[in-house]
MIZANU-999897 format. One record per residue (C-alpha): residue number from 1; y, z, x. Coordinates in Angstrom, 2 decimals. Layout:
BEGIN
+-----+---------+---------+---------+
| seq |      py |      pz |      px |
+-----+---------+---------+---------+
| NUM |       Y |       Z |       X |
...
+-----+---------+---------+---------+
END
This chain:
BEGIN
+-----+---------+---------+---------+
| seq |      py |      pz |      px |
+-----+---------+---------+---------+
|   1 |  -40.21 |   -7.74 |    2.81 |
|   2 |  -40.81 |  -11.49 |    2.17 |
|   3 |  -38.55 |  -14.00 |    3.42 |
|   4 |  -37.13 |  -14.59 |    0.20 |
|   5 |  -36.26 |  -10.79 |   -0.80 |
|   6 |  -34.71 |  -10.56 |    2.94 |
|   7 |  -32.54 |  -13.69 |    1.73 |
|   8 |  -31.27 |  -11.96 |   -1.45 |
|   9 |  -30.53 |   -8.28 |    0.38 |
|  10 |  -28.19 |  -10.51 |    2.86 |
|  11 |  -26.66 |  -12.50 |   -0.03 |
|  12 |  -26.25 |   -8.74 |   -1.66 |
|  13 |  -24.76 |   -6.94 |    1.12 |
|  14 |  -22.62 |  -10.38 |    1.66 |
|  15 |  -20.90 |  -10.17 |   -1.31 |
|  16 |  -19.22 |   -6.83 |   -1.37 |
|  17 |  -18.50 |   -7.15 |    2.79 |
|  18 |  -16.58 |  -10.28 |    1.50 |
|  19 |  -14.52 |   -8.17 |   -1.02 |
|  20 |  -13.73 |   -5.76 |    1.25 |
|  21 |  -12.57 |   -7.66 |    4.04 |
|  22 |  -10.70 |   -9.65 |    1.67 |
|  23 |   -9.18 |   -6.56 |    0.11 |
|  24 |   -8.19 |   -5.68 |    3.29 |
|  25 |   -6.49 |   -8.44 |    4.64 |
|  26 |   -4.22 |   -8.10 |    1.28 |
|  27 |   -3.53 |   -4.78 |    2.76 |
|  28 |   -2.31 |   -5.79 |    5.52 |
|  29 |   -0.55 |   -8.18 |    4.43 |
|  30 |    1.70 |   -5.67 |    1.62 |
|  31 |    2.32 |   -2.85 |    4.28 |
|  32 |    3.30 |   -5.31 |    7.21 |
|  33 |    5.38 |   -7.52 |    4.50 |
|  34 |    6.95 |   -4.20 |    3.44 |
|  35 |    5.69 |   -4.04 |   -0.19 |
|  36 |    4.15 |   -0.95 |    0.46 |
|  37 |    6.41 |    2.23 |    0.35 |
|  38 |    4.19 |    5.12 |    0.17 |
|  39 |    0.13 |    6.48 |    0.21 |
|  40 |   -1.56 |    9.18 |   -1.80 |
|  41 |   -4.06 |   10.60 |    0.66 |
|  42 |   -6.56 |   13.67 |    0.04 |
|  43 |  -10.54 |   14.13 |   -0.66 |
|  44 |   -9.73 |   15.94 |   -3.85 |
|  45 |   -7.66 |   15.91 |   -6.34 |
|  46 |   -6.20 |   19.13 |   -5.94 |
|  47 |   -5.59 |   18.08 |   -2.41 |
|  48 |   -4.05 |   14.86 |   -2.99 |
|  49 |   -0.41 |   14.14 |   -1.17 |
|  50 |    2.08 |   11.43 |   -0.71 |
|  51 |    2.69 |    9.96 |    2.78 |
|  52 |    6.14 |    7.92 |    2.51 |
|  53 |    6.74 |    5.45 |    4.96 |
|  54 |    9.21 |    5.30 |    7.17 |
|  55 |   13.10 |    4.80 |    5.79 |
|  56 |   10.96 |    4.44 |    2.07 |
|  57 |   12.56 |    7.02 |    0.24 |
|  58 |   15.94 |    4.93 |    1.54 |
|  59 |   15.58 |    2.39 |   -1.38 |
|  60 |   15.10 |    4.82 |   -3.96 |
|  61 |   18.20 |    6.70 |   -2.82 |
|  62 |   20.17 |    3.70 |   -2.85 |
|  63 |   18.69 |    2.38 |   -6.13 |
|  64 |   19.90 |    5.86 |   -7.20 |
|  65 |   23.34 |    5.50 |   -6.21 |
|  66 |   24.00 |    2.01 |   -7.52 |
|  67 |   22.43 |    3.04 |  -11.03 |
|  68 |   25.20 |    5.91 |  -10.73 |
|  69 |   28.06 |    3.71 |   -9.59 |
|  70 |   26.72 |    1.30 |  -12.57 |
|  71 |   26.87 |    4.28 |  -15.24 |
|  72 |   30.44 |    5.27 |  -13.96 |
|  73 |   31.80 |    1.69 |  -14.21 |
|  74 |   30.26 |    1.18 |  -17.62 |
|  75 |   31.87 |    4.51 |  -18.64 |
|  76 |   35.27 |    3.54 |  -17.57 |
|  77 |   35.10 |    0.32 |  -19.29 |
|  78 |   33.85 |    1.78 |  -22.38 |
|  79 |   37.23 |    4.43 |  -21.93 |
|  80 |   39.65 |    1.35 |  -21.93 |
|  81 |   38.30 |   -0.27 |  -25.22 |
+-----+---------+---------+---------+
END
């Protein structure tokens, strides 16, 4: 390997090791800033999953309940007219 081809393998392997560290310090910075509510995990498609964080699945439920409460108001209004 000649100096110069050793130059362009490190600029090669720089490159993606750049991405990657980069892609995970976004990462890190969603799950610990709490924009991250859930993983799929598996080696197969068959054998894929969902991991939900912890108290996750409370936002949907109270998402749920305040599009309920929402559709209940709107049909009492709707009931007066």
């Amino acid at each position: 390997m000649t100096p110069s081809t050793h130059i362009e393998a490190g600029q090669e392997v720089a490159a993606p090791r750049q991405q990657i560290t980069q892609e995970a310090a976004e990462l890190q910075r969603a799950v610990s800033g709490g924009e991250v509510d859930a993983f799929v995990v598996g080696q197969s498609e068959d054998r894929k999953r969902v991991l939900m964080l912890s108290d996750a699945h409370l936002r949907y439920q109270l998402l749920a309940m305040y599009q309920e409460k929402q559709q209940t108001l709107q049909d009492v209004l709707e009931t007066k007219r």
